[in-house]
N, C-alpha and C positions, 0 to 999 in steps of 0.2 A: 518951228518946222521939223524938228528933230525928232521930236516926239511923234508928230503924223508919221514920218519917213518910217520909225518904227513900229507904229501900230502897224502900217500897210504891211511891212514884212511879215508881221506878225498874221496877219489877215491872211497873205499867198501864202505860206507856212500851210495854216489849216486849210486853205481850201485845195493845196497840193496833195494834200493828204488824204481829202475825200473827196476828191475828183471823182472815182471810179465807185464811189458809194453814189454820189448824188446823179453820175449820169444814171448808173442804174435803175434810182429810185426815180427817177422823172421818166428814163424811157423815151421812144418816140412820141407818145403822143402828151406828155405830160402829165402831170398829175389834178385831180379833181377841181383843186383851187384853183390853179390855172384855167384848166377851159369851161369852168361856168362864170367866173367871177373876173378873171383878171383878162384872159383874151378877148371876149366879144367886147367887152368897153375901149381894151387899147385900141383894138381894130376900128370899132368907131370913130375916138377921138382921130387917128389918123389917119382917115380917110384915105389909105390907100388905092393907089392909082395905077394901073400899069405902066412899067418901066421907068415907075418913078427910084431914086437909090435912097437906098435907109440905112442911116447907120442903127447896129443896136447894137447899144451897151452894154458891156458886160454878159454877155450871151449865154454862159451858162451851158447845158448840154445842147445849144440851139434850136430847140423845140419852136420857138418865134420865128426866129430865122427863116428855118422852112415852110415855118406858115406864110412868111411876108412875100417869100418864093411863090408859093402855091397861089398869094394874092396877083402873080407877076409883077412884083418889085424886084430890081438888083438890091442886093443889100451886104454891105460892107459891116461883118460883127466881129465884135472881139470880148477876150476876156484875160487876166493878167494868170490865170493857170495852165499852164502851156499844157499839163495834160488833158486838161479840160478843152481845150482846143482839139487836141489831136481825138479826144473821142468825140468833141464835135465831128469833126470832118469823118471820121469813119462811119460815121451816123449818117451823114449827108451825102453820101457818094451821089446821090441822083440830084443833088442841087447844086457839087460846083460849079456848073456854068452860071449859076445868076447868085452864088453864097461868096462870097471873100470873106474865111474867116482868117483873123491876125489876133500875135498876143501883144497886147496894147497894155499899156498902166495906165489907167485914168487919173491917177494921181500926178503924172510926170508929162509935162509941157510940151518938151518936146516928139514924145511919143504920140500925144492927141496930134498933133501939123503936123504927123506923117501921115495921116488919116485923108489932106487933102484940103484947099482951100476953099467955102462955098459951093463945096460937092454933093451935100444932100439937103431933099426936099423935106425928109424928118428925119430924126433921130427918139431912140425910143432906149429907154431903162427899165424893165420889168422886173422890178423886187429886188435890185438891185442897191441900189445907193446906200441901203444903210450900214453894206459890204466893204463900202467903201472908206476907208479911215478920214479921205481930206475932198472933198467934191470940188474945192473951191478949183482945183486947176479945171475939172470937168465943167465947170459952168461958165468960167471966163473963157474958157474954151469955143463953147457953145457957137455963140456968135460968129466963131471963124468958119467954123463945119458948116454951119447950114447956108443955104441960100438966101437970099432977099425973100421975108415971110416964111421961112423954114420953119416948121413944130417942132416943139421937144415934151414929148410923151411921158409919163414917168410913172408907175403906180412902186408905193412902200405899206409893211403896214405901219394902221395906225399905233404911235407913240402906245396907248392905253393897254394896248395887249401884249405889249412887252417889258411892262414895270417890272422892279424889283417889287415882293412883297403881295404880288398880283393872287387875290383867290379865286380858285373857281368854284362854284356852289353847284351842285345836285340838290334839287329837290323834288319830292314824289308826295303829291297833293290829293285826297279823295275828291273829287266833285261833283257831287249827286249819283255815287256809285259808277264813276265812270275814273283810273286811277291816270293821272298827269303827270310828266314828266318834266321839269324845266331845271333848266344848264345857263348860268349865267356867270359875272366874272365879277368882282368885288375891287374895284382901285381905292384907293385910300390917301393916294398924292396926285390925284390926276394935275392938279394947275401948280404943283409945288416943282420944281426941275431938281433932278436928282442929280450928285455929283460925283 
């Protein structure tokens, strides 16, 4: 347990530190990946409902949040970077009536059961968890937060595009006088777990 205890430090450390880079770079409305790739599918999966409450994890500069708002959900989000919070909420002045953002450690037990017992309909982590140094309190968790048939939403990426050793290839192809461009990534341990 030591060792998680201390990665996570080591985790809030850096993300205290680019707090005010990454709200920058997301902005209100987020950034590209997010709204073609990663928001219309979470939106999907959790069929959001009005005045349903959502928790979302790990919130980030809150850019979901206000979306799950604008869906009319209440939504309780947190994230363990206090300043990251605090430019959430100045990001959101037009959403705290239906945003409760808090700084929570998803790593620490009793942090998650101040969150509320059986309080939401989903809960959601967007690109978040693998921020996370130790999930397991966040997941034994789980079951306490949500309601009877509660969802828990989650997109990461995939394992493959963050190896060590990972290449990427350019290649630029004639074919039949018309010049092709292809971008691909070259793993070489995909099924081997690195240590």
């Amino acid at each position: 347990m030591s060792e998680w205890r201390e990665l996570n430090e080591d985790s809030k450390t850096i993300w205290e530190q680019n707090a005010k880079h990454w709200d920058e770079y997301m902005g209100n409305e987020s950034n590209r990946f997010h709204q073609e790739l990663i928001r219309p599918y979470t939106e999907k999966l959790l069929k959001v409902k009005k005045r349903q409450t959502i928790l979302d994890i790990g919130c980030g500069n809150g850019n979901f949040s206000r979306r799950l708002a604008e869906l009319g959900a209440h939504v309780v989000a947190f994230d363990y970077s206090e300043q990251m919070v605090e430019s959430t909420k100045n990001r959101s002045e037009n959403y705290l009536n239906q945003i409760d953002y808090r700084v929570v450690d998803a790593t620490n037990y009793d942090e998650l059961f101040s969150l509320g017992n059986k309080k939401y309909d989903s809960a959601v982590a967007n690109m978040a968890l693998m921020d996370i140094a130790d999930i397991t309190p966040l997941v034994n968790s789980l079951h306490k937060l949500l309601k009877t048939n509660g969802t828990f939403v989650f997109s990461i990426t995939h394992p493959c595009f963050q190896t060590p050793g990972l290449r990427k290839i350019n290649e630029t192809e004639d074919i039949e006088g018309k010049i092709m461009i292809k971008n691909s990534i070259q793993i070489s341990k995909y099924l081997s777990p690195e240590s």
